[in-house]
N, C-alpha and C positions, 0 to 999 in steps of 0.2 A: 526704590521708587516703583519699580514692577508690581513687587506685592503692594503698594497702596494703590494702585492703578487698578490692581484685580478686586482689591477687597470692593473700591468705589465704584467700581461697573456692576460689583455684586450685591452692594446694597443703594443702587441707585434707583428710587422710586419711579424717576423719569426715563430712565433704560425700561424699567420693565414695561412701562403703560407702552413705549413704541414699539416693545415687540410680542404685545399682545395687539398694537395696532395693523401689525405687520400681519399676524395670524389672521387677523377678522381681513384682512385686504385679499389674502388668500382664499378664504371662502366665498369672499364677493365673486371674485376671478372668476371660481366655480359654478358659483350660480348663474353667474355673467356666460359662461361659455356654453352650460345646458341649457338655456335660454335657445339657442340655436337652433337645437335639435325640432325636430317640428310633431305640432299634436296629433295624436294617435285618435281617432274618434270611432266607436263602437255601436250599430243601433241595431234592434230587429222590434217591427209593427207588426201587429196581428190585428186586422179587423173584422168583421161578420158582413157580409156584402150580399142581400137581398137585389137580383135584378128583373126589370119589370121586361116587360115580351115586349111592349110597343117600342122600344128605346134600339130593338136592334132589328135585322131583315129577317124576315120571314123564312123560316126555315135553320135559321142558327140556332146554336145547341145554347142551352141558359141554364147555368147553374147556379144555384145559390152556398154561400157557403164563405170559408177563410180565406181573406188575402194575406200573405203574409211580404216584408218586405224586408230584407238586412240590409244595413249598407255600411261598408267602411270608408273613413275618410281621412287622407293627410290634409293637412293646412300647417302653414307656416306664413310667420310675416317676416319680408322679404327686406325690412329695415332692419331687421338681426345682422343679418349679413352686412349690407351695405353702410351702416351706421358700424357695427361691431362694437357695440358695447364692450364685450368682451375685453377686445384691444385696449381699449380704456382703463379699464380693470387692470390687465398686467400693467400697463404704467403705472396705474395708484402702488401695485406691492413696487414696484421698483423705487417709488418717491417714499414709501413707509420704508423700505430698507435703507434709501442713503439717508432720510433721516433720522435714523436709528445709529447708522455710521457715524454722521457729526453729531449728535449726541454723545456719542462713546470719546468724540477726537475735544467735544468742549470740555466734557468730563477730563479727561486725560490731561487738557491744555490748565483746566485749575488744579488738578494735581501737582502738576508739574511747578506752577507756582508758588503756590505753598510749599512744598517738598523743597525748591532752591531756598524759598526765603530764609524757611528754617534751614537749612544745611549755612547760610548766607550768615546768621544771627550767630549757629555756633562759629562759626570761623570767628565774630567780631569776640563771641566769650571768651574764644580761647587768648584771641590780642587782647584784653584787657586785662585778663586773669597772670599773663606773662607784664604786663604795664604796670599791673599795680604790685608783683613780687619785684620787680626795678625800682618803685617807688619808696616803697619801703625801706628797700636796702640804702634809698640815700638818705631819706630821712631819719633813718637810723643814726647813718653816721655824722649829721649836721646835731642829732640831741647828744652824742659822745662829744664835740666839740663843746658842745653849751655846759655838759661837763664838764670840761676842762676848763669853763671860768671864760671861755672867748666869746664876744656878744653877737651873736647870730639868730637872733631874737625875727630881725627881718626875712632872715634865710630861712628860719623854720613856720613863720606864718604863709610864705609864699610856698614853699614846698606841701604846708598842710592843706592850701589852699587847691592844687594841682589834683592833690591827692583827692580831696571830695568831689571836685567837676567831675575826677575818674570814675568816683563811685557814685555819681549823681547820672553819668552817661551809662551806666551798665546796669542799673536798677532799669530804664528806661527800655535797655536792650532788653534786660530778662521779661519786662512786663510785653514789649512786644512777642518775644518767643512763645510765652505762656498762649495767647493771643492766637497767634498762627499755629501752634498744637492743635487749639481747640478750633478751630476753623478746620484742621486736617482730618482731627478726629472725626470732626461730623460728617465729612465726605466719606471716610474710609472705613467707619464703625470701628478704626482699631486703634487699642490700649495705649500707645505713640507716649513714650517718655522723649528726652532732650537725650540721654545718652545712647538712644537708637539710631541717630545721625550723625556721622563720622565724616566729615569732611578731610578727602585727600589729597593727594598731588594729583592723578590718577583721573578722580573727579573733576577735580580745578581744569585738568587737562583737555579732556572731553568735552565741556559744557564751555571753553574759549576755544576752542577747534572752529574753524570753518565748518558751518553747516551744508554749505554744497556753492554751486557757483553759480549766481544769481544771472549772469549774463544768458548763462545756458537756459535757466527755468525760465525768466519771466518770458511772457508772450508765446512760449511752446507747447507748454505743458497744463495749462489753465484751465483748459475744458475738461482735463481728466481729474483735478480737483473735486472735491466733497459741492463744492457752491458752485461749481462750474458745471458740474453733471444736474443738481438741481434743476439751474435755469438751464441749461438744454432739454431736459424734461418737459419742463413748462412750456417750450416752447413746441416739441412732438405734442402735447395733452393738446394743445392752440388749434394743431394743422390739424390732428387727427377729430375734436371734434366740430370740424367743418364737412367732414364726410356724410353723406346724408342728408344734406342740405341742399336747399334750392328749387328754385319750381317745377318738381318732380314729386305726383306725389307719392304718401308710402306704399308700394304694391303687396297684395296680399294673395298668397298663391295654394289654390285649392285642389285636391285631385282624390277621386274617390272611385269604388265602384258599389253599385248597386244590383240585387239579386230579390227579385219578387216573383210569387209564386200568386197567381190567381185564381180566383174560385170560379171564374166564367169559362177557362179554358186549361185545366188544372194539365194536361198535356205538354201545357208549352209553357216551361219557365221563362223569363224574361231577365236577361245581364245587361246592364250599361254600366260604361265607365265614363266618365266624365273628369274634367278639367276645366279652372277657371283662375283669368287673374283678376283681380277689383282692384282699382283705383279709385283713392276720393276725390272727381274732379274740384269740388269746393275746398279742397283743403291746398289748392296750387297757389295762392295769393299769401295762406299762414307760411308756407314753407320757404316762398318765394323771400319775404321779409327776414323769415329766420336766418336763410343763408346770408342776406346782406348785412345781417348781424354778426354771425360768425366769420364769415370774411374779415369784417371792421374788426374784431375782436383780435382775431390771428394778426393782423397787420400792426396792430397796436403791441400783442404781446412781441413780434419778431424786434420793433424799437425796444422796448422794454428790455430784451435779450442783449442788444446790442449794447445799451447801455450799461448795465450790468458786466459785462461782461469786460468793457471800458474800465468801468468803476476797479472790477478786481484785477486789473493789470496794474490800474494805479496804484492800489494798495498797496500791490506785489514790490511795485518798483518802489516805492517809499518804505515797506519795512526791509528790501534792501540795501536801500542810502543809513536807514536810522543803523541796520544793524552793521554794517559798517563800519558805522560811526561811529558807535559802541565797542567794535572791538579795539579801534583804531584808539581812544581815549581809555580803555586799557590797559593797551600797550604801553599807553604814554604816562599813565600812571604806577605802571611797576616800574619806570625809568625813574620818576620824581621820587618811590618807594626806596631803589635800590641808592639814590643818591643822598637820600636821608637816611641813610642805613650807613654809608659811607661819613657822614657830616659828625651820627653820632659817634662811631668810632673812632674820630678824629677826637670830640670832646670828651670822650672818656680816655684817650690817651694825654690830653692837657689835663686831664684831671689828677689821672697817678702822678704825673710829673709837678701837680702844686701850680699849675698855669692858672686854670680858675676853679670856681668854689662850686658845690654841689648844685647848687640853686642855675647856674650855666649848664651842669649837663643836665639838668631837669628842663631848660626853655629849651634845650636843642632836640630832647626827647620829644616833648609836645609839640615840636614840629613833624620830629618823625611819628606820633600817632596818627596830627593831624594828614601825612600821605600815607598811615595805612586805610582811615576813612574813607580816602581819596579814590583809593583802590576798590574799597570793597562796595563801596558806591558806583565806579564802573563795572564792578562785575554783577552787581545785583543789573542795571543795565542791562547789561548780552545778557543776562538769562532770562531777565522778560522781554527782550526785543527775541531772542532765541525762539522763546515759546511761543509768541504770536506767530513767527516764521514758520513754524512746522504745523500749527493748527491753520495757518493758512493753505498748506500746500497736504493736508491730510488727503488721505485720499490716492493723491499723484502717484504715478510709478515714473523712475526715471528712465 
């Protein structure tokens, strides 16, 4: 099952888009976080400055000639920060990565169904294939009787008749198997015949094993789940963009220096440094409103949270009542198995002895097939109540 697991994670078109989604969330991050960094600005003026004598006191020196002026200047807006976009951003690759996770855990979870069903179908080929060499063998010895001149004409229409339901139930079974191949194969891209799955004791064993103990998971461990990290996610992306919000408005923070050279007094260069914050006071009533947006919004997504979070406790605890109840029914099914197992070897010991006639251990058979159906019906059961169980709890560390 491992290599059908790797081959479908490796030709799964929906794996790949989420972690090409995951990649572009990375670059966002990136660009989100140089966003920060604040602009570098570069300027130098050069002008020709004619000045006239009446414009200054009498006696000052007047030249005409180049001004020249450089100035450097940081600016930054100061909602980078306080918004953090950025921060944002790493949540989105965080929600692109556990969605890429429960993708890989849905993937694996229809793997795994397909994979029992067929492993589930050869089990039933192999009981039918051992069914119908029993049936044979009687009906054999019921046409040596009609042979021998004794009229069992009834015995041998009832026994033919046994014999085609048989093969009327495993034509049905092979059309299902065929069926669930080709649903496997399109998930796994791989070549999958029916004598590639071998069902053992070994297998049997493992797949009705207790899968853990539900008392301990449910309501513990739920938040570290695939859907449980989700909505806590959803519910950081809520608080966090509320940040930045409010009747505050966004501040824009300047700082520069200046360096001019004058052509009236070329002697004395001139330095200023400067700083400035700007606020849009009209923009205090947009923000004001936005925040009581985002407030509403957060307080809305925390119910949201909460219920959800309710929701998947229920789940929890009903697909551990069902799977329970599944293993519980078949347990109780290899009890009914084992005691039609005991039923028919009693009838095939009336039979050597001359007690009763072929056509008796044939009805006592078709009750022991119908408790290996019984059986293999509970176990198809646990292994889809199994599979839901552990795609519910992907994710989780114990």
């Amino acid at each position: 099952m491992e290599d059908c697991v790797s081959s479908a994670l490796g030709a799964s078109a929906a794996v790949a888009s989420l972690r090409d989604q995951v990649q572009a969330s990375v670059y966002a991050y990136d660009k989100d976080r140089h966003g920060r960094w604040p602009a570098l600005s570069l300027s130098d003026q050069a002008s020709y400055a004619t000045y006239k004598p009446g414009a200054f006191e009498p006696g000052s020196s007047l030249n005409d000639g180049v001004d020249d002026m450089a100035n450097a200047e940081l600016s930054t807006d100061l909602q980078q920060w306080i918004a953090s976009p950025a921060d944002l951003s790493r949540l989105d690759i965080q929600r692109n990565r556990l969605l890429l996770d429960r993708a890989r855990a849905q993937l694996r979870h229809d793997v795994t169904q397909a994979f029992n069903k067929i492993m589930v179908l050869r089990l039933k080929a192999d009981e039918r294939r051992r069914a119908a060499s029993y049936m044979d063998s009687h009906n054999k010895d019921i046409r040596r009787l009609r042979a021998l001149g004794l009229d069992v004409e009834l015995d041998l229409l009832r026994a033919g008749s046994q014999r085609t339901s048989l093969d009327l139930v495993a034509a049905a079974q092979d059309a299902d198997l065929q069926n669930s191949l080709a649903a496997l194969r399109s998930l796994t891209g791989m070549d999958l015949r029916p004598g590639d799955f071998q069902p053992d004791p070994a297998w049997l064993a493992s797949m009705t094993a207790e899968p853990g103990d539900p008392a301990t998971l449910v309501g513990r461990h739920l938040e570290d789940t695939l859907q449980g990290q989700l909505t806590a996610l959803d519910l950081a992306s809520a608080r966090m963009a509320t940040r930045g919000t409010g009747p505050i408005a966004a501040p824009v923070l300047r700082a520069g220096l200046n360096h001019a050279f004058q052509a009236i007094d070329p002697a004395t260069p001139v330095d200023q440094v400067y700083a400035s914050l700007t606020l849009n006071a009209f923009d205090w009533g947009r923000r004001a409103s936005e925040g009581r947006q985002r407030a509403s919004e957060f307080t809305a997504q925390q119910k949201e949270t909460d219920d959800q979070l309710r929701q998947l406790r229920l789940t929890a605890g009903q697909l551990a009542v069902d799977l329970a109840a599944a293993r519980k029914a078949y347990a109780i099914s290899a009890e009914l198995l084992r005691d039609a197992q005991k039923g028919l070897d009693i009838a095939e010991a009336y039979y050597r002895q001359g007690k009763i006639k072929e056509t008796d251990v044939l009805s006592v058979f078709s009750d022991f097939l119908n408790a290996e159906d019984q059986q293999d019906g509970a176990l198809q059961e646990v292994l889809d109540q199994r599979a839901e169980w552990e795609a519910l709890w992907s994710g989780a560390r114990p």
